[in-house]
N, C-alpha and C positions, 0 to 999 in steps of 0.2 A: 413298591419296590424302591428300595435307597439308591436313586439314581447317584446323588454325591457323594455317596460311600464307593459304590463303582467304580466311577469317574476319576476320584482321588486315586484310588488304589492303582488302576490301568494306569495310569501318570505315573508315581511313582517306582512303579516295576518298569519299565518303556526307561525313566529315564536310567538308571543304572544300568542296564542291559545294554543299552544303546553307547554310552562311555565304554563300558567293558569289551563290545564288541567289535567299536573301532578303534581301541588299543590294538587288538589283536590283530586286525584286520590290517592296520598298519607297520605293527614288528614281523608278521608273517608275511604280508603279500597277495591272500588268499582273495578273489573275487569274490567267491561267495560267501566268507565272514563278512565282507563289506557290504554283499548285499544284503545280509541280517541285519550289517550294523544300520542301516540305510534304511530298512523296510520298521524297524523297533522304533526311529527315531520318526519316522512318516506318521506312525503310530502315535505317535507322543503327541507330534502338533496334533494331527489329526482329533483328538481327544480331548485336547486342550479347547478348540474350537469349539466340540461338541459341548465340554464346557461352558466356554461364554454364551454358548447358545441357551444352554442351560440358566442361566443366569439372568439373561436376557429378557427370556421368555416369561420370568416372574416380574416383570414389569405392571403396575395396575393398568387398567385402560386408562384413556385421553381422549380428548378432543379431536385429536387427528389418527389416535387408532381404537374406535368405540369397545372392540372386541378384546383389545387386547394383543399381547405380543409372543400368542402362542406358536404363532408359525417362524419364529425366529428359530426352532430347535431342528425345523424342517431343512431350512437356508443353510443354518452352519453344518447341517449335516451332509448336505448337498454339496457346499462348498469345501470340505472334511475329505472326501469321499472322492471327486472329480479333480479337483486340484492337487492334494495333499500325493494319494498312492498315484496318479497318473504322471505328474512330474519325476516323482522318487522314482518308480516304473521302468519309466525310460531313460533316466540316467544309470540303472542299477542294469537295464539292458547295454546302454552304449559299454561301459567298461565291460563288460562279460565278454560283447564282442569285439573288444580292444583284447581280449585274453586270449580269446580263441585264434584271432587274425596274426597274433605278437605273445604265441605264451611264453610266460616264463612258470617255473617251477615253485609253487609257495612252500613256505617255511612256517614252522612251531604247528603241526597239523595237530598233535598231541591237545596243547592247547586250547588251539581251535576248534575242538570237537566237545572239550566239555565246554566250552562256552557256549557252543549251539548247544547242546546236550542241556543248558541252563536256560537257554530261551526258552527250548521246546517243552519245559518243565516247567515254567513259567506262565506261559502260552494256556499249557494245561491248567494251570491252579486257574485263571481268569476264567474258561470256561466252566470249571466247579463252581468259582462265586454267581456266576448269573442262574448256574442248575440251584443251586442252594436258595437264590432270593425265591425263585421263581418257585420251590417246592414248601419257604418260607410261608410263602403270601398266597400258599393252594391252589396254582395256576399253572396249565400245562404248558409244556413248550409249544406246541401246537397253536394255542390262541397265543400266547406271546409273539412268536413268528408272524401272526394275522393282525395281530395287535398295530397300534402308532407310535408305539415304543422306540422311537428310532435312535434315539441316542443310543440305549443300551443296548437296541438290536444291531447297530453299528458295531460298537464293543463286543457284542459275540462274536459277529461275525468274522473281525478282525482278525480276535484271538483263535476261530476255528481254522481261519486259512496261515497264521502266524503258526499254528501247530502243524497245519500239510507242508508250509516253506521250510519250516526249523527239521521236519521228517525228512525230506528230500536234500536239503543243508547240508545233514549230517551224511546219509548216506553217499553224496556226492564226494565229502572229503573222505571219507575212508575208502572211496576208489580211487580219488586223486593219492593218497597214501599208499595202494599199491598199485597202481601204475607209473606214478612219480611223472604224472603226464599236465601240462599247465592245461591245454587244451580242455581235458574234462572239466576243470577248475572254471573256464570259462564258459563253457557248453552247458552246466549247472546255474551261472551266474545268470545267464542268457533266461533260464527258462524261470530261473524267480523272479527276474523284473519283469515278464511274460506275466505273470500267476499277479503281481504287483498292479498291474494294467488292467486284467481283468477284476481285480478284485474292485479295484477304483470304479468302472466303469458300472459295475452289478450293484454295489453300492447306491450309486447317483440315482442306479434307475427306480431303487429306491426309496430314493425321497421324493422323487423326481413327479410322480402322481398326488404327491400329497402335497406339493407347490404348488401344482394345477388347481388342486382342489377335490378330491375325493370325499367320496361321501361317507356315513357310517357303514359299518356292515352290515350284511342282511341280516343277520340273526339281530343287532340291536336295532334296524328298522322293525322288523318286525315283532321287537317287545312292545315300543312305542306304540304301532299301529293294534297292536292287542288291547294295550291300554286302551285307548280312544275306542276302541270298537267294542269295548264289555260297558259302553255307557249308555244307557237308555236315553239321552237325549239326544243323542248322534244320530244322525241318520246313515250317513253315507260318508268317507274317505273320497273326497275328490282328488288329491293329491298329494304329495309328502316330496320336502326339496329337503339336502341336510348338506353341510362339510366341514370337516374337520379343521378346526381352529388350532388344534393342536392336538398330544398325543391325548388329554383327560379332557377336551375339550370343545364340541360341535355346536353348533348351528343350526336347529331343525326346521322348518316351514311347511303348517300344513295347513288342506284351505279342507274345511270339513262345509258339510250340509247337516245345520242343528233342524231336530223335529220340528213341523208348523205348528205353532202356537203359541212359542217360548217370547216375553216380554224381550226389551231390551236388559233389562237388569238380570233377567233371567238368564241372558245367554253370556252375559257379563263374570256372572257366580260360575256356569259351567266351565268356562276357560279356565277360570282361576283354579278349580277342580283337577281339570284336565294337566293344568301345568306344572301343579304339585305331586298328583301320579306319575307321570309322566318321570319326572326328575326323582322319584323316588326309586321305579322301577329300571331307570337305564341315569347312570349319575352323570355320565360324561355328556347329558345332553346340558349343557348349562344355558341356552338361550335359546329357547321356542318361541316363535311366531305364527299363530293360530290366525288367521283368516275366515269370517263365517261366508258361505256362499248360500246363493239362494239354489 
C-alpha cells in the first residue's frame, strides 16, 4: 500500500478545506462551519504527524535501537489521535456551547453548506483512495482493519467519521436555515466536538495495544508454528513469544525440542532451515529467535 501517496494527498485536501472553511466560518458566524473548519485542520496536523512518524520509522537500526525505529509510527499515531482530535474536541465543544448559552443568528448559510457539501465530498474521495490501494494490492478491508496499518488505518478512519461530521454539518445548517435559530447552530456544534472527543479517544485505543506490545495474529502465529511443525527434526513447540516492531515488522521467540540424536552442527543447519521458511512463509516476521530446549 503507498502509504506516502496517502498521507500526501490527506495533507493536501485538509489543508485547503480547512482555509476555505474558516473563511466562512468567519464572514458567517456559523459554529458549526468552524467546527468543520477545526475538525479538517485537526486533520491536517494529525496526519502530518502520522507522517513524521512515517519518516521516522524508516530509520536503520543502532546501537541504542537494535530493532529499529518501527514503533515510532505506533507513538505518532497515538500522539495524532489523543492529542491532536481531543484538544480540537473540546474546543469545538466550548464555542457550540457559547452558541447555545449566547446564540446569535449565522449568516451566508448558502455558502456554508456547499463548503460542507465540499468537505463531505472530500471526506468521501479519501475513503475511495484507501478502498482503491486496498483492492489494488488484493487485500480485504477485513484483514486491513486487523492489520498494524495504523497510519493509514488512522486516515480512514478519520475520513469515515469526517464524512458522518460533514453529514450531520450539513444537515444541521439547513435546519438552522429554517428556523433562523442560533441555538441549533450551537446544539450541532456541541455534538461534533462530542463525535471529535470520541473519535480521538477510539483512535489512541488504537495504538494504544501496539505501544504495549502486541503480538502477531493468530492466523500468522500459526503459519509460523505450521512451518516448524511440517519439520521432521522438530520434535515438539515448547513455546512461541512474538511483537510487533511495527506495522511489516515482528519479533518472534521460539524455544522448540529438536529430535535426540541431532549433532550440534546438525541442529545449527535446522535453525538456519527453519528461519528461512519461516520468513518466506509470514514476511513480516523479520527477526526470529529459536531457542533449542532439551
Amino acid at each position: 500500500m503507498r502509504t506516502g501517496f496517502l498521507l500526501t494527498t490527506s495533507i493536501l485536501l485538509d489543508a485547503v478545506l480547512s482555509v476555505v472553511n474558516f473563511l466562512v466560518a468567519i464572514d458567517g458566524g456559523s459554529r458549526i462551519v468552524l467546527s468543520q473548519a477545526v475538525y479538517v485542520a485537526a486533520d491536517m496536523v494529525g496526519i502530518a504527524m502520522l507522517s513524521w512518524g512515517f519518516l521516522a520509522s524508516r530509520r536503520p537500526p543502532d546501537i541504542d535501537h537494535p530493532f529499529g525505529y518501527g514503533k515510532e509510527r505506533f507513538f505518532w499515531a497515538f500522539t495524532a489521535s489523543l492529542v491532536t482530535f481531543s484538544l480540537a474536541g473540546l474546543g469545538v465543544f466550548i464555542t457550540g456551547l457559547e452558541q447555545t448559552v449566547a446564540p446569535h443568528p449565522p449568516g451566508q448559510i448558502g455558502l456554508a453548506l456547499v463548503v460542507v457539501g465540499a468537505t463531505l465530498a472530500a471526506s468521501l474521495v479519501g475513503v475511495y483512495l484507501v478502498l482503491r490501494e486496498l483492492r489494488a494490492g488484493q487485500r480485504s478491508v477485513q484483514s486491513f482493519l486487523e492489520s498494524a496499518q495504523l497510519s493509514i488505518k488512522t486516515v480512514f478512519y478519520q475520513d469515515i467519521v469526517s464524512s458522518v461530521g460533514s453529514a450531520l454539518a450539513f444537515g444541521g445548517l439547513l435546519l438552522v436555515d429554517r428556523t433562523d435559530n442560533g441555538v441549533v447552530d450551537g446544539i450541532f456544534a456541541c455534538g461534533l466536538g462530542l463525535l471529535m472527543l470520541l473519535t480521538g479517544f477510539i483512535l489512541a485505543a488504537e495504538s494504544r495495544s501496539l505501544l504495549v506490545g502486541q503480538s502477531i495474529s493468530r492466523q500468522e502465529a500459526g503459519r509460523v508454528l505450521a512451518v516448524v511443525e511440517r519439520d521432521p527434526r522438530v520434535r515438539s513447540v515448547r513455546g512461541i513469544q512474538s511483537m510487533l516492531l511495527g506495522p511489516d515488522d515482528a519479533l518472534v521467540a521460539l524455544r522448540l525440542n529438536f529430535q535426540d540424536g541431532l549433532t550440534t552442527d546438525e541442529i545449527e543447519r535446522v535453525i538456519d532451515d527453519l528461519s528461512a521458511a519461516v520468513r518466506r512463509e509470514t514476511p513480516v516476521v523479520r527477526h526470529l529467535v529459536i531457542e533449542p530446549e532439551s
